[in-house]
C-alpha positions as CSV (number, residue, x, y, z in Angstrom):
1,X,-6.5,7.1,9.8
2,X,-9.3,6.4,13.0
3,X,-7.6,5.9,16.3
4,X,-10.6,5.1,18.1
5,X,-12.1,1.4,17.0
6,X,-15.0,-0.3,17.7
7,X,-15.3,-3.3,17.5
8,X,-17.7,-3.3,15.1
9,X,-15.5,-0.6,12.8
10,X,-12.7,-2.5,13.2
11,X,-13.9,-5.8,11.9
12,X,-15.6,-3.6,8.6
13,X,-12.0,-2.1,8.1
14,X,-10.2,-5.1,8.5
15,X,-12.8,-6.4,5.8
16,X,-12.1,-3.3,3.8
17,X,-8.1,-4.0,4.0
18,X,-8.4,-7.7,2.9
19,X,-10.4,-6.5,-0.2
20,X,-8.1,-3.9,-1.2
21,X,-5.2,-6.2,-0.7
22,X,-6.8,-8.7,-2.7
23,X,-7.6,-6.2,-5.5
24,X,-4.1,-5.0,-5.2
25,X,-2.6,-8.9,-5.2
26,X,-0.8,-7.4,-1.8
27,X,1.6,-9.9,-0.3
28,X,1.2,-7.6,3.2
29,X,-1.4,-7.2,5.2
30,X,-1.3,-5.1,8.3
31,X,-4.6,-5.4,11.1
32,X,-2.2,-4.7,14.1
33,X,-4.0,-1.6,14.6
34,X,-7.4,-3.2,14.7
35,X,-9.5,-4.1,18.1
36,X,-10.3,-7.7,16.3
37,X,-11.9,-10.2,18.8
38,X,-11.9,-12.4,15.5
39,X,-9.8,-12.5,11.8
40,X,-12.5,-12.1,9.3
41,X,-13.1,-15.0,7.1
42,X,-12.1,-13.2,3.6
43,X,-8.4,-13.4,4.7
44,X,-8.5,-17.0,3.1
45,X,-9.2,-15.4,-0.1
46,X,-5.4,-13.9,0.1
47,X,-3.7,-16.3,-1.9
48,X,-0.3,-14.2,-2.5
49,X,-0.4,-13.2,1.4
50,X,3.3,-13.9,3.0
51,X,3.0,-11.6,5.9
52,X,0.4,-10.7,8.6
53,X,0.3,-8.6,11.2
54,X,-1.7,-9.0,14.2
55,X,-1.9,-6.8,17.6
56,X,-1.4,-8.6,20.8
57,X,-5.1,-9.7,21.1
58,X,-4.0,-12.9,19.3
59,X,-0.8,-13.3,21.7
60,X,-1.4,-15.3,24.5
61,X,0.2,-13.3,27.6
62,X,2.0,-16.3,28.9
63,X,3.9,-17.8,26.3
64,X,4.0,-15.3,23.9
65,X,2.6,-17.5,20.6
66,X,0.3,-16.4,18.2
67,X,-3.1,-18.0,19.0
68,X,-5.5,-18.5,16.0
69,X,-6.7,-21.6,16.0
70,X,-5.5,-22.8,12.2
71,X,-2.8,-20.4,11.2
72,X,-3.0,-20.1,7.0
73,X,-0.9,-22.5,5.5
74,X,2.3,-21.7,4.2
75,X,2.1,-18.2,5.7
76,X,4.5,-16.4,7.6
77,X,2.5,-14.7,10.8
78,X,4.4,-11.5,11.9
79,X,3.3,-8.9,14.8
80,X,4.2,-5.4,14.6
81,X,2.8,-4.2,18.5
């Protein structure tokens, strides 16, 4: 597994993640280890999805909430830092 993300790799493996854990009808998905400035928009396509992990780029520092700015409905929104 790459430490070392770009940005740019990061987004294409969170890309690759979301289609393997839609091939795989996974109800898990884990980008916590991903440098993403933004979620990419196939995560909608994750029907079964219950739990996603996200690093602290998504916290905000202050209050310590989860900041996306619709979270998916009916989804439970988990991080793992």
């Amino acid at each position: 597994m790459q430490e070392n993300w770009t940005a740019e790799s990061g987004y294409i493996e969170a890309q690759r993640r979301i289609r393997a854990a839609a091939e795989s009808n996974h109800t898990t998905l884990d980008l916590h280890d991903l440098p993403l400035a933004d979620l990419p928009p196939e995560l909608g396509q994750l029907g079964g999805l219950k739990e996603l992990f996200l690093g602290n780029q998504f916290r905000d520092p202050e209050t310590g909430y989860i900041l996306l700015d619709r979270p998916p409905p009916n989804k439970n929104i988990v991080d793992l830092s």
